[in-house]
C-alpha positions in Angstrom: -4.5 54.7 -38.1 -7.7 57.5 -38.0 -9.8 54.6 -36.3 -7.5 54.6 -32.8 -8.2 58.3 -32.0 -12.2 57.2 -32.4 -11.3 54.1 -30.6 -10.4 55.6 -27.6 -12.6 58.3 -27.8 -15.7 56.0 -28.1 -15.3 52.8 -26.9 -15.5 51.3 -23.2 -14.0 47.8 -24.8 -12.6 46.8 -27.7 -13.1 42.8 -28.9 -11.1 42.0 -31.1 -11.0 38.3 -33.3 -7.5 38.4 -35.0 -4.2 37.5 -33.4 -2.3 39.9 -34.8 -4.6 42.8 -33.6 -3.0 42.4 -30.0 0.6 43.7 -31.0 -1.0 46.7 -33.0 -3.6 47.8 -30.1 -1.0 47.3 -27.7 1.3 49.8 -29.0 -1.2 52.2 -29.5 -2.9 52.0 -25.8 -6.1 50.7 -26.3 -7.8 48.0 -24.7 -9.2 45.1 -26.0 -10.4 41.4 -25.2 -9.3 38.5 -27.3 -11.2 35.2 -27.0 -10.3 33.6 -30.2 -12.9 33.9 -34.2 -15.9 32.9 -33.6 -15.8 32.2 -37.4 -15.0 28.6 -36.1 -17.9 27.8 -34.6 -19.7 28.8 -37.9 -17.7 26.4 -40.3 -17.2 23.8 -37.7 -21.0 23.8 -37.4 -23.7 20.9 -38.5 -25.3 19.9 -40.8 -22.6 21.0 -43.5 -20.1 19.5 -41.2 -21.8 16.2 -41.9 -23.1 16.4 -45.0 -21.0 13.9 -47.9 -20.4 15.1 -51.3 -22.5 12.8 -53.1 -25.8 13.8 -50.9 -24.6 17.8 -51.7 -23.9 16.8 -55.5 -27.3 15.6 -55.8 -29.1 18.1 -53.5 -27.9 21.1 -55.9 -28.7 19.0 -59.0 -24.9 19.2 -60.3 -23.1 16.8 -62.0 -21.4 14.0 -60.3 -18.0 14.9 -61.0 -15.1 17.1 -59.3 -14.6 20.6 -59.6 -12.9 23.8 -58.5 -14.7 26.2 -56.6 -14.6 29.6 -57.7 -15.3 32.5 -55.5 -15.3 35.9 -57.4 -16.1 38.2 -54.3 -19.7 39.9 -53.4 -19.4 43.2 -55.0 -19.8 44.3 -58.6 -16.6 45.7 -59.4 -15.0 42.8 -57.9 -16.8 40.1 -60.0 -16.5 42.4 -63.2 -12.9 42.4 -62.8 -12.7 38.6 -61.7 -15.0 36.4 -63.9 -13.2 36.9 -67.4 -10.6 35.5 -66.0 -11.8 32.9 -64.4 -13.8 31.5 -66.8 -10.6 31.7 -69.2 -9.1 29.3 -66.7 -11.7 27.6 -66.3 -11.7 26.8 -70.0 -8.0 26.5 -70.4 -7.9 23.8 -67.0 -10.9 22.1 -68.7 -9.0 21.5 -72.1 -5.8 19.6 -70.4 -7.0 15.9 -70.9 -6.6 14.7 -67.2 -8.7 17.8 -66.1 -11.6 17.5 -69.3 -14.0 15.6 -66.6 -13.9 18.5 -64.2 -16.4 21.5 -63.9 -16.3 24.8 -61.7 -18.7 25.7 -59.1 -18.9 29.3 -58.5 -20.6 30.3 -55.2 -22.7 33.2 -55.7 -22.5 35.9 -53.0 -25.7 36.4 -50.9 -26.0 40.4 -52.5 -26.0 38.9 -56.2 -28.1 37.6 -58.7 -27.8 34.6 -61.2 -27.8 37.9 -63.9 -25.0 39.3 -62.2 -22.7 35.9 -63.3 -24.4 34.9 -66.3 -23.5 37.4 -68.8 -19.7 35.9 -68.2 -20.7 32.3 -68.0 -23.7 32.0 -70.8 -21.3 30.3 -73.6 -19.6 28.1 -71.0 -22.6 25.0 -71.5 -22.1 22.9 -68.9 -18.7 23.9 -67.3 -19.4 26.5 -64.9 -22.7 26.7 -62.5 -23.3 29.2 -60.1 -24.8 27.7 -56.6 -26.0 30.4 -54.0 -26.2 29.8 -50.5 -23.9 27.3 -50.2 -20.6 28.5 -49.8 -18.9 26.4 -47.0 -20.1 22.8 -48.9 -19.0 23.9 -52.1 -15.7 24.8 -50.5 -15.4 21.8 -48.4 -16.1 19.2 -51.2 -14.3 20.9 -54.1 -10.3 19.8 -55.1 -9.0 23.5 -55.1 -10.4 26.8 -54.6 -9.8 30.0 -56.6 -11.3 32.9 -53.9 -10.6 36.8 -54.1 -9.4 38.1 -51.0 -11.7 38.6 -48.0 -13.3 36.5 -45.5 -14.1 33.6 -47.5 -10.2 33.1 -47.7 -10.2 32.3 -44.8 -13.3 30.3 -44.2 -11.3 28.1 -47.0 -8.4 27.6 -44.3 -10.4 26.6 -41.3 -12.7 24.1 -44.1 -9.7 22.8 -45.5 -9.4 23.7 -49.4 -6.4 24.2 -51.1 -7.0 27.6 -52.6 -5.3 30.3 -54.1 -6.1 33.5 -53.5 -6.9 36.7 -56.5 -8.0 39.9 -56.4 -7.6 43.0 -59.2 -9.0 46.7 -59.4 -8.8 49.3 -61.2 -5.6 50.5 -61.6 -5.8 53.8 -60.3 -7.4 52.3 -57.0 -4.4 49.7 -56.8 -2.1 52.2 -56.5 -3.5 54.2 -54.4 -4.0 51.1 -51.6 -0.8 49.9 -52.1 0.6 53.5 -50.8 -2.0 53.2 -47.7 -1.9 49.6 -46.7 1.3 48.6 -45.2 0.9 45.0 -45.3 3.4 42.1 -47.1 -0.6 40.2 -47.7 -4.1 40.7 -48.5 -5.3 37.4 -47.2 -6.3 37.0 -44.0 -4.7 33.5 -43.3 -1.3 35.0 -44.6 -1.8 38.0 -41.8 -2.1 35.5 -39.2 0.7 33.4 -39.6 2.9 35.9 -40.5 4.1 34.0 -43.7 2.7 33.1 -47.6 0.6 29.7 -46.5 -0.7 29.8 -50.0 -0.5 32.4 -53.2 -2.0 35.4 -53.7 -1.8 36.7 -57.3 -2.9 40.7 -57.5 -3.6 43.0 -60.1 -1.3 42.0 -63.3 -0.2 38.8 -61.7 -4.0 37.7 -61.7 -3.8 35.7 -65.0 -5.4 32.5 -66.4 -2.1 31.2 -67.2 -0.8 32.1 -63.7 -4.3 30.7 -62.1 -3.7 27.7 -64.1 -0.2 26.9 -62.6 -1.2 27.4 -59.2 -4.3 25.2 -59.3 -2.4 22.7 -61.0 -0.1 23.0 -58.7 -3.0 22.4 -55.6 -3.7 19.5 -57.0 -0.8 17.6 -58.3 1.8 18.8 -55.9 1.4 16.5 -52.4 4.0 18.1 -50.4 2.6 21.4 -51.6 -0.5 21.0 -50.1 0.5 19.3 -47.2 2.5 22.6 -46.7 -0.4 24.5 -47.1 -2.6 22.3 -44.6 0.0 22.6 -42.4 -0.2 26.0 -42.1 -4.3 25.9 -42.4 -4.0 24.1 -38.8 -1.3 26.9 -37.1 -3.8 29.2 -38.3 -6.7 27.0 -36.6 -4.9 26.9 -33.5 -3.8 30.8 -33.4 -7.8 31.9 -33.7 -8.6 30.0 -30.4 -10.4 27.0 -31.3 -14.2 26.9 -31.1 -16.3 28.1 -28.5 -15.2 31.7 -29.3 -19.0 33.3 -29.6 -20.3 32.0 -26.1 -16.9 33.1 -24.4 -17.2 36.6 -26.3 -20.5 36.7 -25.2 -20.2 35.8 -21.7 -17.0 38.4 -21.6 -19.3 41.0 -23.0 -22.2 40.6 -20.0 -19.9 40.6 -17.7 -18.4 44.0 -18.8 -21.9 45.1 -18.6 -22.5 44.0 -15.2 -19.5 45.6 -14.0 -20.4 49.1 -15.7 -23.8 49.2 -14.3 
């Protein structure tokens, strides 16, 4: 709410890439452009786009099998509070007998280190690899996704991947957020539409066991992920569609040229 007094204060034109910015700036008086998320044009973009699994499987050197993509967040607290549980799910998906074939990709965040994952992972042998810069194939070739809140979430909905979303802090810092933020989600794609497209489990509800049920879920449940690609595409459709960067950037120039 501080922002909108240094909103109006400072700037000529607001652009904004969410939908449901418009009904918040609206209320409060301050102008804005909307040309749709130019986050489209990045996923939708080549060569990932055309890129099969087997040629990404063997351009990473991993194993020819499927997997779950893990996505534990880019900053320190974030991944220290994620990985132990992830890798407990990992281990506990791992040991059903229909899932022993699979492994878990985790994709490394461009700030971090193979260090920075492998004091969690080191005992896991051959069940968990980290992969840096590869984020959008590893979420557009993997079953399900585990992915702590933030943009990646919703990368996951414009690629495609059932996912479920996580996220724990520090206790202390929880509660403090949850008296601020006056939100029913965390996740982006929930925002948008307005309603849960897929789960988010926070703080104590950020289990193994409770990963576990939802990823089983991703992947045995048809209607439940038809649900949730349902939604993915309302949420596709809502952010504009692609060619949002050249139109925000033509929009831009031409607010320039009018304020010369």
């Amino acid at each position: 709410e501080s922002r909108v007094r240094k909103l109006k204060e400072w700037v000529d034109r607001l652009f904004i890439v969410f939908p449901f910015e418009k009904e918040y700036f609206d209320r409060k008086g301050v102008s804005y452009i909307y040309k749709g998320n130019p986050l489209i044009d990045a996923v939708d973009s080549p060569p990932a786009m055309l890129e099969s699994r087997q040629d990404f499987l063997s351009r990473t050197s991993l194993p020819d099998k499927p997997y779950i993509a893990m996505l534990a967040g880019s900053r320190m607290n974030e991944i220290n509070f994620m990985m132990p549980v992830l890798v407990e799910f990992a281990r506990k998906l791992s040991s059903i007998p229909e899932y022993s074939g699979y492994q878990f990709i985790i994709a490394g965040a461009p700030a971090r280190s193979l260090s920075d994952y492998d004091r969690f992972i080191r005992d896991s042998g051959d069940l968990i690899h980290v992969v840096f810069g590869e984020t959008y194939p590893i979420l557009r070739h993997a079953r399900a996704a585990v992915i702590n809140s933030g943009t990646a979430s919703l990368e996951a909905c414009l690629i495609g991947t059932p996912q479920v979303v996580a996220y724990r802090t520090a206790a202390v810092n929880y509660m403090i957020a949850r008296s601020i933020i006056k939100v029913r989600f965390i996740s982006l794609g929930n925002l948008i539409l307005g309603r849960r497209c897929f789960c988010e489990l926070l703080q104590d509800y950020f289990t193994p066991d409770n990963v576990l049920f939802e990823v089983r879920r991703l992947l045995e449940d048809e209607y439940y992920r038809k649900e949730m690609q349902d939604g993915y595409s309302q949420i596709r459709s809502s952010l504009g569609g692609s060619g949002a960067s050249a139109a925000v950037a033509r929009a831009m120039i031409e607010e320039l040229n009018n304020n010369r």
